[in-house]
C-alpha positions, 0 to 999 in steps of 0.5 A, a space after each residue: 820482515 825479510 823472506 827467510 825471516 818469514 820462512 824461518 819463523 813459520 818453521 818453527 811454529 810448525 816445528 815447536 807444535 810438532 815437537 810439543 805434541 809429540 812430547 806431550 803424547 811421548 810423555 802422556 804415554 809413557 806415564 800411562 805405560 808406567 802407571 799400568 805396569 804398577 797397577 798389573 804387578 800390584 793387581 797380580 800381587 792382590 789376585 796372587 795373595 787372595 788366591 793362596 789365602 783362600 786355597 789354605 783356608 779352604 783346605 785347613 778351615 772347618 765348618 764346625 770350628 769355633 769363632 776364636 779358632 776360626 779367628 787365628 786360623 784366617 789370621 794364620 793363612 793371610 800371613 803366610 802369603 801376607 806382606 807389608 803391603 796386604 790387608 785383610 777385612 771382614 765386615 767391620 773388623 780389620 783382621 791383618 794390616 801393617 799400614 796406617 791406611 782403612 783401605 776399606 773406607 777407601 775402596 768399597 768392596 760390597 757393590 762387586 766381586 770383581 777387583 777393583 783399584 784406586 790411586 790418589 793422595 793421601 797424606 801427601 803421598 800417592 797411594 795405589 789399593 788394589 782390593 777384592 772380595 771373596 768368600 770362605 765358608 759363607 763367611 766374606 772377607 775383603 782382601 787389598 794390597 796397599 802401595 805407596 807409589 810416590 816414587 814413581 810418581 817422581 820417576 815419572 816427573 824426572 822422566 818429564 824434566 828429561 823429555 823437557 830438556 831434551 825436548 829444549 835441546 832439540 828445539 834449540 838445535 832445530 831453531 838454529 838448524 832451520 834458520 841456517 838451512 833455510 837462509 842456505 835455501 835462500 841464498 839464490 834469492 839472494 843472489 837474484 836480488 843483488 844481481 837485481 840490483 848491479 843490474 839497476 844501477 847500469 851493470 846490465 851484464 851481469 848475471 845470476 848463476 844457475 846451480 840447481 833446477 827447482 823452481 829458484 832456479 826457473 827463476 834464476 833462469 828467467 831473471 838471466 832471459 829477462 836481463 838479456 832482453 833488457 841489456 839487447 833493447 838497451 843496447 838497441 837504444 844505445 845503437 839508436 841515439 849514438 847513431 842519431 847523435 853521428 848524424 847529427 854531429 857528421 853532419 854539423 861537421 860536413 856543413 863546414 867545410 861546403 858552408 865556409 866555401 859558399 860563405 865566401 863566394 856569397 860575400 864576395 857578390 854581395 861586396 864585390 863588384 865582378 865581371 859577369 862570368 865570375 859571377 856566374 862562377 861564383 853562383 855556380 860554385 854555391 849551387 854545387 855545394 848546396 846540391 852536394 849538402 842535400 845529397 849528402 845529407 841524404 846520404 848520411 841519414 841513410 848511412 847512419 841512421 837508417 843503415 841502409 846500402 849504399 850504391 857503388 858505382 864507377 867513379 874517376 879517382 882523378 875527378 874526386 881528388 879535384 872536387 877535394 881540393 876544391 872544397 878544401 881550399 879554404 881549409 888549407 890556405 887557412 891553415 898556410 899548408 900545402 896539397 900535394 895529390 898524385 893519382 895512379 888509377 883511373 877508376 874505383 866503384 864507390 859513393 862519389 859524395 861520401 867519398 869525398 866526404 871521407 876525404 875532405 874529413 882526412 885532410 881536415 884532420 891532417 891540416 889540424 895535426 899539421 903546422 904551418 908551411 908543412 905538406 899534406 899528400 894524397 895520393 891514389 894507386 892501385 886500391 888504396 887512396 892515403 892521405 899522409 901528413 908532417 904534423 904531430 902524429 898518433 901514439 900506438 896507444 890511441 890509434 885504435 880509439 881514435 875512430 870512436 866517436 868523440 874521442 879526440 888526441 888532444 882534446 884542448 887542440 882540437 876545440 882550439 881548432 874547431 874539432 868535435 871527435 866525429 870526423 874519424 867516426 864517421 871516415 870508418 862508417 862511410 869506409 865500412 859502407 864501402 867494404 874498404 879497410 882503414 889503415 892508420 900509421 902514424 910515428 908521434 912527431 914525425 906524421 900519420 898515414 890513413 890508407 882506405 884499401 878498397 876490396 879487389 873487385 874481379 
């Protein structure tokens, strides 16, 4: 059972017994109240009559009269102030009665002088005595009234047929009312739930709205902290293996270009039979690369997955321009293109082997866009270092994706050509480790420009 259901259904039990017993004791009242304002007009009515008959027999009866006399003489003073309703008794003898009724067999008078009454059925009908005794020249008689209440009896149970309906009515309204307020109560919860579950499926920006301060909306607001939390820890984790798979994947990608250059010179010693000093070169040229690969992948744990600073230093542009032809001869006489590279400045402070990691990664990416017998410059000035290319080029669309990791222009091209979408991802953070801007132009069948513009150091 669902919690408004529970909430609701506890309502109505307390509400149904508050409204029962209100009713019970509304109606329970209201009969006794009824009942009471009969029985004092009737015992008013009896004490009244009583009063009257026995002034006027006081004032008109004698002593010395005779039994026959004295006999019309009562009779004469009850009907005067008699009704249909009054009855008048002496002893065995009923001296004035309009009713069916012995109110005498009923009602015993002789145990007390004070009025007494009784309500019952009798004949099928509800039947109020009132009755009393008094006493006239040492004679006792015993005075009643007599009232059919049968219809207030059925007052009464019209009055409980109302409360009843009414009573249902209420009840009725109050169910439905209970239920809506208390699903609108809960509509926070609800709220709280389905964010809950959006936030279950990976949706971890959402949120639940706070629009009231009691404690649902405490709960609405630890819910929102929680899922911030969630969502900065899952982002850290995100952070944390998309780093790791950059430097997983850079380095894969780093391995080639140095691996294809000491691949070759391996082979060319173990099958070739070579003067002495073009062995040493060879040997030379393999020791190099294999040092730059453990500095490298020294420096990219540390760049990447570590996210430590890097220390800049001095470097001849010159000398990095060199060392990127060198590592990328293979890369360019593989794909039949020309490198072309001018230098116009002496010096910029950088990490030289990231840096010429960003540049073997450009003009990898150049040569792949590029067809065979086109050109690929690099060219040094000022703070700038670009490396333009002839090749297919970028649409405006893709030039902001394209240094996202993975992501690849042509994806069909780049697997053709041994892409993997991280050369990009990786130029960015090796320049954003440098504190140097990329500028990427590029005019779709006409080539692409890269510039790494280097902070001005004063």
């Amino acid at each position: 059972m669902k919690l408004w259901m529970k909430v609701s259904t506890i309502c109505i039990c307390v509400f149904l017994i508050i409204v029962g017993i209100s009713s019970t004791l509304l109606i329970l009242m209201s009969k006794d109240n009824i009942l009471k304002v009969t029985l004092d007009s009737a015992s008013t009515q009896q004490h009244n009559l009583q009063s009257s008959f026995s002034e006027m027999m006081g004032y008109y009866g004698k002593d010395d009269m005779d039994l026959v006399s004295k006999s019309s003489m009562v009779k004469y003073c009850f009907s005067r102030f008699a009704d249909s309703t009054s009855v008048l008794v002496s002893g065995d003898q009923t001296i004035f009665s309009n009713i069916s009724i012995s109110p005498e067999k009923i009602l015993n008078l002789a145990s007390s002088t004070e009025q007494q009454h009784y309500i019952g059925k009798i004949d099928g009908r509800n039947i109020l005595i009132v009755g009393s005794k008094t006493t006239i020249a040492n004679d006792e008689y015993c005075v009643y009234s007599v009232r059919d209440i049968t219809s207030v009896y059925n007052s009464i149970n019209k009055m409980i047929w109302k409360f009843a309906m009414i009573s249902f009515v209420c009840i009725v309204v109050g169910v439905v009312l209970i239920i809506f307020l208390v699903r609108f109560a809960m509509r926070p919860l609800k709220e709280l739930g389905d964010t809950a579950r959006h936030i279950a499926k990976g949706e971890y920006n959402k949120r639940v709205k706070v629009s009231a301060h009691d404690e649902v909306g405490s709960l609405a607001e630890d819910f929102n902290d929680m899922a911030e939390a969630v969502q900065a820890h899952i982002n850290e984790l995100n952070e944390n293996a998309q780093r790791q798979i950059l430097f997983i994947g850079g380095l894969t990608h780093e391995f080639k270009t140095p691996l294809t250059s000491v691949i070759g010179h391996s082979e060319t010693l173990l099958y070739t039979k070579m003067p002495e000093d073009v062995v040493l070169n060879s040997l030379s040229h393999i020791h190099q690369q294999c040092k730059r690969l453990e500095r490298l992948t020294q420096k990219l744990l540390r760049l990447i997955t570590l996210e430590q600073q890097i220390e800049l230093k001095e470097e001849s542009v010159d000398n990095l321009l060199e060392f990127v032809k060198d590592s990328v001869e293979e890369t360019v006489r593989r794909n039949d293109i020309t490198l072309k590279m001018t230098c116009d400045v002496d010096a910029i402070p950088m990490d030289f082997d990231l840096m010429l990691s960003l540049l073997i990664n450009l003009v990898d990416n150049a040569a792949k866009a590029s067809k065979a017998g086109q050109k690929v410059q690099i060219h040094a000035y000022k703070n700038v270092i670009e490396v333009t290319d002839q090749g297919i080029g970028i649409s405006k669309e893709e030039i902001t994706r394209i240094v996202e990791p993975f992501y690849m222009v042509d994806p069909s091209r780049n697997k053709l050509k041994g892409g993997s979408g991280l050369g990009l991802a990786l130029v960015k953070r090796i320049a954003d480790a440098h504190g140097a801007q990329i500028s990427i132009e590029s005019i779709v069948g006409q080539g692409t420009t890269v510039k790494i513009i280097f902070p001005v150091y004063k």
